[in-house]
C-alpha positions as CSV (number, residue, x, y, z in Angstrom):
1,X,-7.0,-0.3,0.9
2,X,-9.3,2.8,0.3
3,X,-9.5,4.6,-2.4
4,X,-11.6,7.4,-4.3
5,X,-14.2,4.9,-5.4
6,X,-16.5,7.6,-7.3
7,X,-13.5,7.9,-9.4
8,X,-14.2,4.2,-10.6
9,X,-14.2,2.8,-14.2
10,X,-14.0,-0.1,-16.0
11,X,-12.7,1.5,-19.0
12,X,-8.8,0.9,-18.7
13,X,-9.7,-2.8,-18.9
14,X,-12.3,-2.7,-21.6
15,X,-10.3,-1.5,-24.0
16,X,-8.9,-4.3,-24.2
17,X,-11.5,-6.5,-25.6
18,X,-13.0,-3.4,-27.9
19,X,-10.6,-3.9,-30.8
20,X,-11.3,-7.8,-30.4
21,X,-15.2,-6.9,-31.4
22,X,-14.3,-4.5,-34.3
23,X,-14.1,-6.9,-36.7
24,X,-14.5,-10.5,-38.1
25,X,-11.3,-11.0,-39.7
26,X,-8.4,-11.9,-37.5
27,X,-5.0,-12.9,-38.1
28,X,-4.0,-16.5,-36.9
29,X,-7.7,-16.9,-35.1
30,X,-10.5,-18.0,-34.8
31,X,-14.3,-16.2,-33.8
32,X,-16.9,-18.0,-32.5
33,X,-20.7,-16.9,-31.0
34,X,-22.4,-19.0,-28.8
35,X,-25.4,-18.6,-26.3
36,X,-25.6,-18.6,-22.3
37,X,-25.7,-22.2,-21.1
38,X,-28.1,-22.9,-18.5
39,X,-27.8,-20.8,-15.3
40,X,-26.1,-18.2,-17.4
41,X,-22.4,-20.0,-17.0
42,X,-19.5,-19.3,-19.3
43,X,-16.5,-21.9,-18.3
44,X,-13.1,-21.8,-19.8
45,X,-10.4,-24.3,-19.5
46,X,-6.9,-23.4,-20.7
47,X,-3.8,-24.7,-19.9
48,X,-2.0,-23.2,-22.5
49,X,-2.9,-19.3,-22.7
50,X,-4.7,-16.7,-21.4
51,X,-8.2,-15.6,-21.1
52,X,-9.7,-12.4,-20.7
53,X,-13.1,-12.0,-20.2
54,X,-15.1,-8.4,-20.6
55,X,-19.2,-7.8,-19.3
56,X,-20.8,-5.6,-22.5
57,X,-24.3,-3.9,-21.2
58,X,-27.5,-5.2,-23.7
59,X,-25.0,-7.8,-24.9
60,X,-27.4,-11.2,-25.7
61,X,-24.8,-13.6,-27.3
62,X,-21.0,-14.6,-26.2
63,X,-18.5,-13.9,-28.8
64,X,-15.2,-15.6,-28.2
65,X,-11.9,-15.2,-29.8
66,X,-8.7,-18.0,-30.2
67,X,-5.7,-16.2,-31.2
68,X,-2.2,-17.7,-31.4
69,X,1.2,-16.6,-32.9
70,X,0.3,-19.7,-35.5
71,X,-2.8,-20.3,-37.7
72,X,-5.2,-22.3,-35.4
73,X,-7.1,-25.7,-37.0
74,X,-10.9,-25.8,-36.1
75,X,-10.3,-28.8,-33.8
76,X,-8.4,-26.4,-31.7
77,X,-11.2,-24.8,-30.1
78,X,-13.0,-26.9,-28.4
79,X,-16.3,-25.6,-27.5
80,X,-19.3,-27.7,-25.9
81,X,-22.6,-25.4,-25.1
82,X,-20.9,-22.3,-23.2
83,X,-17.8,-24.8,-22.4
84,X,-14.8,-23.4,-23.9
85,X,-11.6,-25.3,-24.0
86,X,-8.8,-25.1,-26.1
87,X,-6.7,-28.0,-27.2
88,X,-3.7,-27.0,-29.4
89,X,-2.0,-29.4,-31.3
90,X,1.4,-29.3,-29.3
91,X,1.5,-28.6,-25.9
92,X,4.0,-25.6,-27.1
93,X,1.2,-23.8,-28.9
94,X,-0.2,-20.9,-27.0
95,X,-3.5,-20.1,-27.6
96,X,-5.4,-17.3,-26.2
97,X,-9.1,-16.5,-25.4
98,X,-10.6,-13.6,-25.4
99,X,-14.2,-13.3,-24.9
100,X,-16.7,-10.6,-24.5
101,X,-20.4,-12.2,-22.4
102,X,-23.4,-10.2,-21.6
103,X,-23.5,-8.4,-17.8
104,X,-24.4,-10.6,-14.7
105,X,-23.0,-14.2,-16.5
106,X,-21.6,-16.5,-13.8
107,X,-17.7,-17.7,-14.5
108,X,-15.4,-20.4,-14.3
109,X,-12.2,-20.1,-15.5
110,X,-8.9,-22.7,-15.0
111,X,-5.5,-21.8,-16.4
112,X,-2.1,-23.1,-15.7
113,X,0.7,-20.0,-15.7
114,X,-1.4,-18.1,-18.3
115,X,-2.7,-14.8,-16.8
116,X,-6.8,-14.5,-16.4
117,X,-8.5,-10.8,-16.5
118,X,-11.9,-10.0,-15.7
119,X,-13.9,-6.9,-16.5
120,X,-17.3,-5.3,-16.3
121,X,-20.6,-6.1,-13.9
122,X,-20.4,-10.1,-13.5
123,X,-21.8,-12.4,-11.4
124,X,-19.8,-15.7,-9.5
125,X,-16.7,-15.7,-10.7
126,X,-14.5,-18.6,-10.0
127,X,-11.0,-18.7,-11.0
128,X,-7.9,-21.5,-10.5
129,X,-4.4,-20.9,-11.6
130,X,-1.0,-22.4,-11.5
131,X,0.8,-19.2,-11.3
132,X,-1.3,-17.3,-13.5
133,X,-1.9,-13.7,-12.6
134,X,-5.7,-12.8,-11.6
135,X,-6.7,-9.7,-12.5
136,X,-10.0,-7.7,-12.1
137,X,-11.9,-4.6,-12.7
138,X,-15.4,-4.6,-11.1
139,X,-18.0,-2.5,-9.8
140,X,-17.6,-2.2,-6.0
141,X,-21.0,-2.0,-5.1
142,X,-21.2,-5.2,-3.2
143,X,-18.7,-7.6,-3.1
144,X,-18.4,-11.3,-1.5
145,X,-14.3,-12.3,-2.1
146,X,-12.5,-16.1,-0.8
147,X,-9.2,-16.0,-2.1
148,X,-6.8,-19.0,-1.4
149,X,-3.0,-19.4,-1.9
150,X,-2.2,-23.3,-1.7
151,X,1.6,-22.9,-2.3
152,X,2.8,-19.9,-1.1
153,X,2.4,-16.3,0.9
154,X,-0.3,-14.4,-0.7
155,X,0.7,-11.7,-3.3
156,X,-2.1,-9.5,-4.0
157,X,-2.9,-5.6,-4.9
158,X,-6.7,-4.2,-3.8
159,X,-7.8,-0.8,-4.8
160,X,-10.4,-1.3,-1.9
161,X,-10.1,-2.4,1.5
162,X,-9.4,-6.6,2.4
163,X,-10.0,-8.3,5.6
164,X,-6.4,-9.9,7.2
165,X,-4.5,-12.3,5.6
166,X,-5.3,-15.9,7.7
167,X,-2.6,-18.9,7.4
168,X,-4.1,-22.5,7.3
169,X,-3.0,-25.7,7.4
170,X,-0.3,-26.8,5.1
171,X,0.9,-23.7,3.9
172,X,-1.8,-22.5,2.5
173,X,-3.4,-18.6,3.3
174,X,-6.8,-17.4,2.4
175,X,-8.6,-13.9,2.5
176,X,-12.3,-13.9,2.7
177,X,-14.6,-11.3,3.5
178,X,-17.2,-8.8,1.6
179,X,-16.8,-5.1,0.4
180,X,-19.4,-2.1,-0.4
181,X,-18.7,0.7,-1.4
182,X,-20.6,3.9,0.5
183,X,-24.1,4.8,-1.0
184,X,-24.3,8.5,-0.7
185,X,-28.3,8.0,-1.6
186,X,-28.8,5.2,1.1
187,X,-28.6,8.4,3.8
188,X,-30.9,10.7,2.2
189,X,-34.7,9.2,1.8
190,X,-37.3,11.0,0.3
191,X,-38.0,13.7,2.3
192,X,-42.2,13.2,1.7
193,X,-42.1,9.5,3.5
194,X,-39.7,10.6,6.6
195,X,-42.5,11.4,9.1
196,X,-44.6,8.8,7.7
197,X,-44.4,5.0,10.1
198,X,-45.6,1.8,9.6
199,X,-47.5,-0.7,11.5
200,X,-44.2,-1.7,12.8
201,X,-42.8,1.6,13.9
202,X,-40.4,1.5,11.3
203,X,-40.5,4.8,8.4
204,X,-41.9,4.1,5.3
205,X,-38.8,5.2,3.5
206,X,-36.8,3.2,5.7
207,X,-38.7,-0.1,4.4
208,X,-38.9,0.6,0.9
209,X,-34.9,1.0,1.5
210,X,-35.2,-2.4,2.7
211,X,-37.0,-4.1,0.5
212,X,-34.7,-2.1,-2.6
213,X,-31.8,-2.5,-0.9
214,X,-32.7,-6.7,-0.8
215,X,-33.2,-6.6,-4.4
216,X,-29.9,-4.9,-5.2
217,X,-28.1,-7.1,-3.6
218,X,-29.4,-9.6,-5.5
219,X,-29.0,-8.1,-8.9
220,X,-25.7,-6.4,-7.9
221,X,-23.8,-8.6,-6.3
222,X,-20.1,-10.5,-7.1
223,X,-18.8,-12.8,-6.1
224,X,-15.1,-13.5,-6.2
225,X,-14.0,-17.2,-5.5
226,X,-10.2,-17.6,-6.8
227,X,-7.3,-20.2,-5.5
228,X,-4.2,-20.1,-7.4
229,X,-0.8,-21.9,-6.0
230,X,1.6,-19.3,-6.3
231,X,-0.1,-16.4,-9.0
232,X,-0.2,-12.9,-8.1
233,X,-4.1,-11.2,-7.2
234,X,-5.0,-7.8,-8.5
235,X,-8.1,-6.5,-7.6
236,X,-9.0,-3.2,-9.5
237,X,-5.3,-2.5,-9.9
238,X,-4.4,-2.1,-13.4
239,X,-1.2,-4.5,-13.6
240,X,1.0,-1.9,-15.2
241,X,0.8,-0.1,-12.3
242,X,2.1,-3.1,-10.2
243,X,4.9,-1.8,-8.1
244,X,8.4,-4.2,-8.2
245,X,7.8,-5.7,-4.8
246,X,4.8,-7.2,-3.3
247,X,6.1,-7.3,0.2
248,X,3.9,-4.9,2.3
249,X,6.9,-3.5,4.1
250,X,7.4,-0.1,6.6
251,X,7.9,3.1,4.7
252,X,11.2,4.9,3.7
253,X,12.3,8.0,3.3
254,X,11.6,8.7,-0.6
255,X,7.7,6.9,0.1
256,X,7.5,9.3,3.4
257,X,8.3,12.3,1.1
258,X,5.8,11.3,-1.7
259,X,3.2,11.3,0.6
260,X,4.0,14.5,2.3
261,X,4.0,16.3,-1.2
262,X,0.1,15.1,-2.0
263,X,0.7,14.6,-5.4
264,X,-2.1,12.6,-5.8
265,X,-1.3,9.8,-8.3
266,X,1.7,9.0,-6.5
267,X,0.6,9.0,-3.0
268,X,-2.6,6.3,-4.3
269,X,0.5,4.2,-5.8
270,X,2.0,3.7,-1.9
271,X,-1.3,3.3,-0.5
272,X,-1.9,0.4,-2.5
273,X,1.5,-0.6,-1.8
274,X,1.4,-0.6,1.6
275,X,-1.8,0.3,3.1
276,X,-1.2,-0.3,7.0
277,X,2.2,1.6,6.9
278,X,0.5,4.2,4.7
279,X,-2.5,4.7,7.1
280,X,-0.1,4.8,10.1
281,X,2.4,7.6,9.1
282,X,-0.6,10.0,7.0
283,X,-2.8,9.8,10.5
284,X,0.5,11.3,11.9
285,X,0.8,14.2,8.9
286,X,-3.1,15.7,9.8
287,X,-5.5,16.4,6.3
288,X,-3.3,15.3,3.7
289,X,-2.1,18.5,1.2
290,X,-3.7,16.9,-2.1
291,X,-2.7,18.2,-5.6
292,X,-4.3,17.2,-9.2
293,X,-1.9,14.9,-11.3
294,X,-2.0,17.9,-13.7
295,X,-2.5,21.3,-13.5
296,X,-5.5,23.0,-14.5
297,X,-5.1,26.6,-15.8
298,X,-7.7,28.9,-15.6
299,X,-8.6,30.9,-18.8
300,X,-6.7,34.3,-19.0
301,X,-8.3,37.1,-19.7
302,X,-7.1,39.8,-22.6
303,X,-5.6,43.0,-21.7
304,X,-5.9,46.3,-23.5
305,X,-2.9,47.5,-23.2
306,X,0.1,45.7,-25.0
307,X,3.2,44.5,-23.3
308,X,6.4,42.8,-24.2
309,X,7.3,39.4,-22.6
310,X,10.1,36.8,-23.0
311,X,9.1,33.2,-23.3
312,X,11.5,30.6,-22.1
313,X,11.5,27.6,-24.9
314,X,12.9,24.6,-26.4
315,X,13.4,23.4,-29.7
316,X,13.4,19.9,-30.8
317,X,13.5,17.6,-33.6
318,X,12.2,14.3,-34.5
319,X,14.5,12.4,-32.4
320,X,13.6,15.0,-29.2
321,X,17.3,16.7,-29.7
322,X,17.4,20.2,-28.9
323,X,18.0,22.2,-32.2
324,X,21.0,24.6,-32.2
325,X,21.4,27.9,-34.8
326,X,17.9,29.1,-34.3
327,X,17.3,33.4,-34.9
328,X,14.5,35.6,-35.1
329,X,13.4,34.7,-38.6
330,X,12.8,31.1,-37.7
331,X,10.2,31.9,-34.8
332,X,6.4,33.0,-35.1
333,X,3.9,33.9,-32.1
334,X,0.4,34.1,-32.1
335,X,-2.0,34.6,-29.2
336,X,-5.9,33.1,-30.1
337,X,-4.2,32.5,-33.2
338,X,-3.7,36.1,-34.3
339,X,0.4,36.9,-35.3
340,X,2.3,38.4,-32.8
341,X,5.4,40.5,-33.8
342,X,8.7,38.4,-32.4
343,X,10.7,41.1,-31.3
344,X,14.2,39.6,-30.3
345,X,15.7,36.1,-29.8
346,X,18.5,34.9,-28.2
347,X,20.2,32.0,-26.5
348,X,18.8,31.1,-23.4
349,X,21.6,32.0,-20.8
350,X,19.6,31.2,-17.5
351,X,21.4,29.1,-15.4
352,X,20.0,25.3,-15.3
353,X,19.0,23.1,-11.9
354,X,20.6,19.6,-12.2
355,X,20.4,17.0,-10.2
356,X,22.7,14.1,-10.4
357,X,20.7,11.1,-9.5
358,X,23.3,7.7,-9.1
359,X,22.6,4.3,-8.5
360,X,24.6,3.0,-5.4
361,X,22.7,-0.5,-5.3
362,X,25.3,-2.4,-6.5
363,X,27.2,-4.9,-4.5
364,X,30.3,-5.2,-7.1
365,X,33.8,-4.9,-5.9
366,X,35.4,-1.3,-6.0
367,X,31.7,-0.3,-7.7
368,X,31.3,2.9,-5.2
369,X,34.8,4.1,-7.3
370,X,33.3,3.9,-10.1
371,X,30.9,5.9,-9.3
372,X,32.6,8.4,-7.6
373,X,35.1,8.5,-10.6
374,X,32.0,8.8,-12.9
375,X,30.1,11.9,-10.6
376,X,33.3,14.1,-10.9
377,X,33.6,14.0,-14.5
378,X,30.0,15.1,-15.1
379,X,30.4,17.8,-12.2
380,X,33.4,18.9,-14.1
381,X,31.6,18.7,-17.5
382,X,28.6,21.0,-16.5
383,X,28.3,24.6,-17.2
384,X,30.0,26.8,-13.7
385,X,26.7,28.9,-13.8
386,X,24.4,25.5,-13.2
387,X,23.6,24.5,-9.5
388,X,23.8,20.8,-8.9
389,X,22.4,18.5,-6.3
390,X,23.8,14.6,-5.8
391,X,21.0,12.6,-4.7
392,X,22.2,8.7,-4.1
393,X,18.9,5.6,-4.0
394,X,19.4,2.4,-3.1
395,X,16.5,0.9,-1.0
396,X,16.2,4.5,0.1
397,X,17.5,8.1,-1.4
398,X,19.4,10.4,0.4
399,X,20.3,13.8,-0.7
400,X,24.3,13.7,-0.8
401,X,24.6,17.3,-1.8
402,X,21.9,20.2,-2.0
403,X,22.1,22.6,-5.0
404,X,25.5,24.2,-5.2
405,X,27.8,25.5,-7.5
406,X,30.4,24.9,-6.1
407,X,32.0,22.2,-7.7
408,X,35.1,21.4,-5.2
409,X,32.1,21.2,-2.5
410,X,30.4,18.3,-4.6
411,X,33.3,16.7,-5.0
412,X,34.3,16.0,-1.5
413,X,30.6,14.9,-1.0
414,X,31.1,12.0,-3.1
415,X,33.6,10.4,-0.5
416,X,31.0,10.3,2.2
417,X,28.9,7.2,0.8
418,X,29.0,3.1,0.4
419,X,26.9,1.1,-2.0
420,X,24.9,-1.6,-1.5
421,X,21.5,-2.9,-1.0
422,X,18.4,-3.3,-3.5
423,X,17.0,-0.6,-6.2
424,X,14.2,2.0,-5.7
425,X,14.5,3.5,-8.9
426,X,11.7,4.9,-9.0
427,X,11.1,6.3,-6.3
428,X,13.7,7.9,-6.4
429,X,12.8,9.8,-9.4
430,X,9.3,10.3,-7.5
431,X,11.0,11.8,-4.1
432,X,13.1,13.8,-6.7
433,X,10.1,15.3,-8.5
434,X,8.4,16.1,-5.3
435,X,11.1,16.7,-3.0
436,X,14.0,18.2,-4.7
437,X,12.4,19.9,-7.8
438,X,8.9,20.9,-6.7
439,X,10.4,24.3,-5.0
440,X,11.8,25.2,-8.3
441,X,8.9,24.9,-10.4
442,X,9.2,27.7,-13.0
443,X,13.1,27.7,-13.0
444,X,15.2,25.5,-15.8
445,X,15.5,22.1,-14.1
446,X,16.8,18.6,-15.5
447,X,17.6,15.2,-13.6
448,X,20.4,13.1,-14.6
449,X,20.4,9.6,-13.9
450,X,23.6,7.1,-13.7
451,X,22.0,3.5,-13.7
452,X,21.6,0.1,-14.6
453,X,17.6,1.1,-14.9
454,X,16.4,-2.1,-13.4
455,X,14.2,-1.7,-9.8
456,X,13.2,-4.0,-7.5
457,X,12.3,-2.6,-4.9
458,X,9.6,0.6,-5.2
459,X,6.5,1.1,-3.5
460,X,6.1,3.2,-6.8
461,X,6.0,1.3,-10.1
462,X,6.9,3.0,-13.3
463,X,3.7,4.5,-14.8
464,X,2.9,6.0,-12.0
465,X,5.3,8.5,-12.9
466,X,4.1,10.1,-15.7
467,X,1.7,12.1,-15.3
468,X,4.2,14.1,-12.2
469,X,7.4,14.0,-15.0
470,X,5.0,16.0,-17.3
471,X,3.8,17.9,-14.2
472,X,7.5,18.9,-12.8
473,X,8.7,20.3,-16.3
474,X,11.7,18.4,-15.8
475,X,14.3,17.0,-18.3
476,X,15.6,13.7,-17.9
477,X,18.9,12.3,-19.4
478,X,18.4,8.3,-18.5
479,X,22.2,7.0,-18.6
480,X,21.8,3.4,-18.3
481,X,25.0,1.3,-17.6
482,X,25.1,-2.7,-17.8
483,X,26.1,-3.7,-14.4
484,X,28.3,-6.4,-16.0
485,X,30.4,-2.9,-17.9
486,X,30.7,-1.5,-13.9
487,X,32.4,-5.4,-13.0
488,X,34.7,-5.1,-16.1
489,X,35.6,-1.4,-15.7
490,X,36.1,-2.1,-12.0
491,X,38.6,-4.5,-13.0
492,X,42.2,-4.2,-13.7
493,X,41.9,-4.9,-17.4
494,X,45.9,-5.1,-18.0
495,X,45.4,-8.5,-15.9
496,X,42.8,-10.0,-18.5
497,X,42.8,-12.8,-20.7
498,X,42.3,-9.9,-23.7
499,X,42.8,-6.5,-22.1
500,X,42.0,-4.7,-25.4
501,X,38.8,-6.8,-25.6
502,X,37.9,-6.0,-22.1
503,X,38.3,-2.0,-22.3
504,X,35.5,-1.9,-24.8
505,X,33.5,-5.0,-23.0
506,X,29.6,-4.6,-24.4
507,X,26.9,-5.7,-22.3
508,X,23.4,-5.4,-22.9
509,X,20.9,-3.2,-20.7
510,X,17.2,-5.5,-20.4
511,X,14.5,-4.7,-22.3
512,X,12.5,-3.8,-19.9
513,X,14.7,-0.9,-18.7
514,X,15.3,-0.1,-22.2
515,X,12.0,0.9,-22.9
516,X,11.3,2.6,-19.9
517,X,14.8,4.9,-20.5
518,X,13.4,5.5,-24.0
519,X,9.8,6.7,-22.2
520,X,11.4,8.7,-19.4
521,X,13.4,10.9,-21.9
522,X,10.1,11.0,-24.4
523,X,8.0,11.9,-21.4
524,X,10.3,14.5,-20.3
525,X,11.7,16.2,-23.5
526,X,15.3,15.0,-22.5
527,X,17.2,12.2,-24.2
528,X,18.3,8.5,-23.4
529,X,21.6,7.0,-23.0
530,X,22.4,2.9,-23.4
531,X,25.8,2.9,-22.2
532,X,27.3,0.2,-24.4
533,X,31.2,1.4,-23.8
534,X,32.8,3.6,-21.2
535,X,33.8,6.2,-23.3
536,X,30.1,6.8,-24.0
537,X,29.8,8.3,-20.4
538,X,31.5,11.2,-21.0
539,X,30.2,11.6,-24.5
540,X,26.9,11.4,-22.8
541,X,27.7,14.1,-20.4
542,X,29.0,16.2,-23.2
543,X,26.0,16.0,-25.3
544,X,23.6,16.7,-22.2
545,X,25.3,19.7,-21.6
546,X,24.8,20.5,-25.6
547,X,21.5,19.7,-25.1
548,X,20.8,21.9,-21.8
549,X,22.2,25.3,-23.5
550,X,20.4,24.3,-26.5
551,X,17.9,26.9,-25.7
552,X,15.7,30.2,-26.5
553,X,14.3,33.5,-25.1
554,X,11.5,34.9,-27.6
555,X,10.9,38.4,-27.0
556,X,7.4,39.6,-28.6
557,X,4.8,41.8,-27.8
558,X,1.7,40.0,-26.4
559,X,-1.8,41.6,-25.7
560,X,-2.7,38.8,-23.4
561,X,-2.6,39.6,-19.1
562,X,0.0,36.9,-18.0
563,X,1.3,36.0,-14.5
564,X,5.0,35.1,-14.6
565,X,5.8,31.5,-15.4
566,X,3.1,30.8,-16.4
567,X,2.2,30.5,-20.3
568,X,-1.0,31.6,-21.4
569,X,-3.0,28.4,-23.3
570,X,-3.6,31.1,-26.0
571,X,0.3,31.6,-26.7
572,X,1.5,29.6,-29.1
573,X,5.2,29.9,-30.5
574,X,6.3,28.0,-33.9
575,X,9.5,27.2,-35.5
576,X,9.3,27.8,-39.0
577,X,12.1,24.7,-39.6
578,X,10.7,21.7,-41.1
579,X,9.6,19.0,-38.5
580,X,10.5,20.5,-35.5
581,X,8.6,21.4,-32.1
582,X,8.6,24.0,-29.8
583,X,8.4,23.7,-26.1
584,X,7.4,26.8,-24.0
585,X,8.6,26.2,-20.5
586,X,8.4,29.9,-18.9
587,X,6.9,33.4,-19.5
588,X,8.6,36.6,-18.5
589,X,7.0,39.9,-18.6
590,X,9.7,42.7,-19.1
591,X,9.7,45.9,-17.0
């Protein structure tokens, strides 16, 4: 699994173990400093917790850290010359460790289903879990790896290439091999020892190489020794950025079209994913059309001469809702921070670009009329001047309906599907972003999602998606529906044992999709939805249709050269009500 390895850096693990260091007072914890034992091993044993372990450069002493939702007694932390061990009083009593150790220390590590992260320039590192996650973040300079699996199919994540999986005896699978990443120096010896040989025959630059190359090695080297029965490896791969399933599996549709976009943070997510599949279909695609995560704009230069342009915006409050009511004396302009004069504003009448996104994962009796039943009422909510497009995901997407609108047209696409299968939530959002919205960049867009919000099955996993949701200028409106509310109002509630109970059934969304609703719409400038009644749907669609003509044209006269579209970082429009924010999402210059 290759990847850009100058891009390389230890720092999204190491602040983790930074605000550990800050100080000596810690609630519920203990702090300890010891010295290197002999050899230069640290070895921690804990079978109740976690351990994370960070490599500071010009670091002498160890500094270790017990923390535990309950105040920890010194005979708690057991620690014996660089032996750590903690031994709470119940076996219910998590403890964790954190501990920061100077560069090039040797480790051993054993935990039972706590997780284990390692980060920074070590040296051996061994490591034995239960089912405890490993995770690392090392300099790929040289690498020696033996990873073992004694009770089940490996599940691992490598930002850099692995040698093939090999099954053993007994069930057990190992991966062993060494990594080094290219040495762009290593090709280009000093130009004044080229010509010159040695008694040998061999260059002078091409020994000293040699003999420096010997000594890296030695001071450079890691080596990763880790068995775990049935945890999950991560090798540089942050694990927030762990996709839902582990299973390297052949592309689909919505991965093929991520890749085809070259949006680079995406396309590095399904490379990691699924690196064989990956490698197969990009050698079919020819140089890869790569684009930044986010857009760089290039400084723009004044102009002379003044000119009037409209800027497209949006206004929202505290709780991201659009703010209706606005006029002229509630705006102000200024371009490298000098006032503008706002010449007109109005209500945004542009047309909008929605797309519908639905679930169709479930497996529930009569679900697929539920969601038909729910897709015509918000096509019949929206405005007759917005185009809509139905995209459907379940392990894959498929576009139901391109953008029309014509709303008679959209409804007779929804009886042309069945539901069933598992959830690719995201990428589904991903292959919208790149697929259905990126030709519209510029243009009012918004994505509308109908959903339980749980995925298990992306090559993408959630955070990978933030950076293109900013990108794409897109607002999202998250609807997120308990599947056990689809059972009920699938049901024929006049047949239950309390049918007034039942028509008002709540059921609670996880937390985990909760959050990540509550993100998207952040993210995005749009708002979430927990669906806790059915009534609420059409509320929903109500309010997102409120929120969607909630918007401005500011007409003012700017001195700055613009392209259309595209806002200069110089403009900067205000609204002069209290605790609210202005988003510009366009620039128009008038004729």
């Amino acid at each position: 699994m290759m990847t850009d390895l100058g891009k390389y850096s230890i720092l999204p693990f190491a602040f983790l173990f930074l605000f550990f260091s800050s100080t000596n007072i810690y609630a519920q914890g203990l702090r300890r400093e010891i010295l290197p034992g002999k050899g230069g091993l640290v070895e921690v044993i804990n079978r109740y917790g976690r351990v994370e372990v960070t490599a500071v450069p010009e670091k002498e002493k160890i500094e270790v850290i017990a923390t535990a939702a309950t105040p920890i007694a010194e005979s708690e932390l057991v620690i014996a010359g660089s032996r750590i061990e903690p031994k709470p009083s119940q076996k219910s009593n998590r403890i964790d460790i954190s501990i920061t150790v100077p560069e090039r220390i040797d480790l051993r590590i054993e935990t039972g289903d706590g997780e284990v992260r390692v980060t920074g320039h070590l040296g051996n590192i061994q490591i034995k879990t239960d089912t405890g996650t490993i995770a690392t973040n090392i300099p790929t300079d040289d690498i020696r790896y033996e990873l073992l699996w004694t009770e089940s199919k490996p599940r691992f994540l490598s930002d850099f290439e692995l040698e093939k999986v090999k099954e053993g005896a007994a069930g057990r699978f190992s991966i062993k091999g060494k990594f080094s990443a290219p040495n762009p120096e290593k090709s280009n010896p000093a130009n004044d020892d080229q010509g010159e040989k040695s008694s040998t025959g061999e260059s002078v630059s091409d020994l000293k190489s040699k003999k420096s190359d010997s000594k890296d090695a030695a001071s450079k080297a890691i080596t990763l020794r880790f068995t775990t029965a049935r945890g999950i490896v991560l090798l540089n791969v942050p694990p927030n950025e762990v996709m839902s399933d582990l299973r390297e599996r052949p592309l689909t549709n919505a991965a093929k079209a991520v890749i085809r976009s070259g949006d680079t943070l995406l396309t590095d997510a399904i490379r990691r994913a699924s690196p064989k599949y990956f490698g197969e279909y990009a050698r079919t695609l020819g140089p890869l059309r790569r684009e930044p995560g986010l857009s760089v704009r290039q400084a723009v230069p004044e102009s002379q001469e003044s000119t009037v342009k409209t800027a497209s915006v949006r206004v929202t409050d505290l709780k991201n809702r659009a703010v209706p009511g606005l006029s002229k004396d509630d705006f102000e302009a200024t371009e490298s921070s000098e006032e503008r004069e706002v010449l007109a504003v109005r209500p945004s009448t542009a047309p909008v670009n929605l797309v519908l996104l639905l679930d169709v994962s479930g497996s529930i009796e009569n679900y697929v009329n539920f969601i038909r039943k729910a897709a015509r009422a918000f096509v019949e909510t929206v405005d007759t001047h917005d185009r809509v497009s139905i995209v459907l995901f379940n392990e894959d997407v498929k576009t139901l309906a391109g953008f029309t609108t014509d709303k008679e047209k959209l409804s007779e696409s929804l009886d042309t599907f069945d539901a069933g299968g598992g959830t690719a939530y995201y990428d589904a959002l991903g292959f919208t972003l790149t697929e259905t919205l990126r030709p519209l960049r510029g243009e009012r867009t918004a994505i509308v999602v109908l959903t339980d919000g749980d995925d298990n099955r992306s090559f993408l996993p959630f955070d990978s998606l933030t950076g293109s949701i900013e990108e794409s200028g897109a607002l999202i409106y998250p609807l997120y529906v308990p599947t056990s509310l689809i059972a009920q109002a699938s049901a024929d509630v006049n047949t239950a044992v309390d049918p007034l109970r039942s028509r008002y059934l709540s059921s609670d969304i996880t937390s985990k999709a909760a959050n990540e609703g509550k993100r998207l719409a952040v993210i995005s400038g749009g708002v979430y939805y927990p669906i806790t009644q059915l009534s609420q749907i059409q509320e929903a669609y109500d309010d997102i249709v409120v929120q969607l003509r909630t918007a401005y044209e500011v007409t003012f006269r700017s001195e700055l050269s613009t392209q259309d579209g595209k806002p200069s970082p110089r403009l900067k429009i205000r609204s002069k009500k209290p605790n609210t924010f202005v988003q510009i999402r366009s620039i128009t210059i008038q004729k």
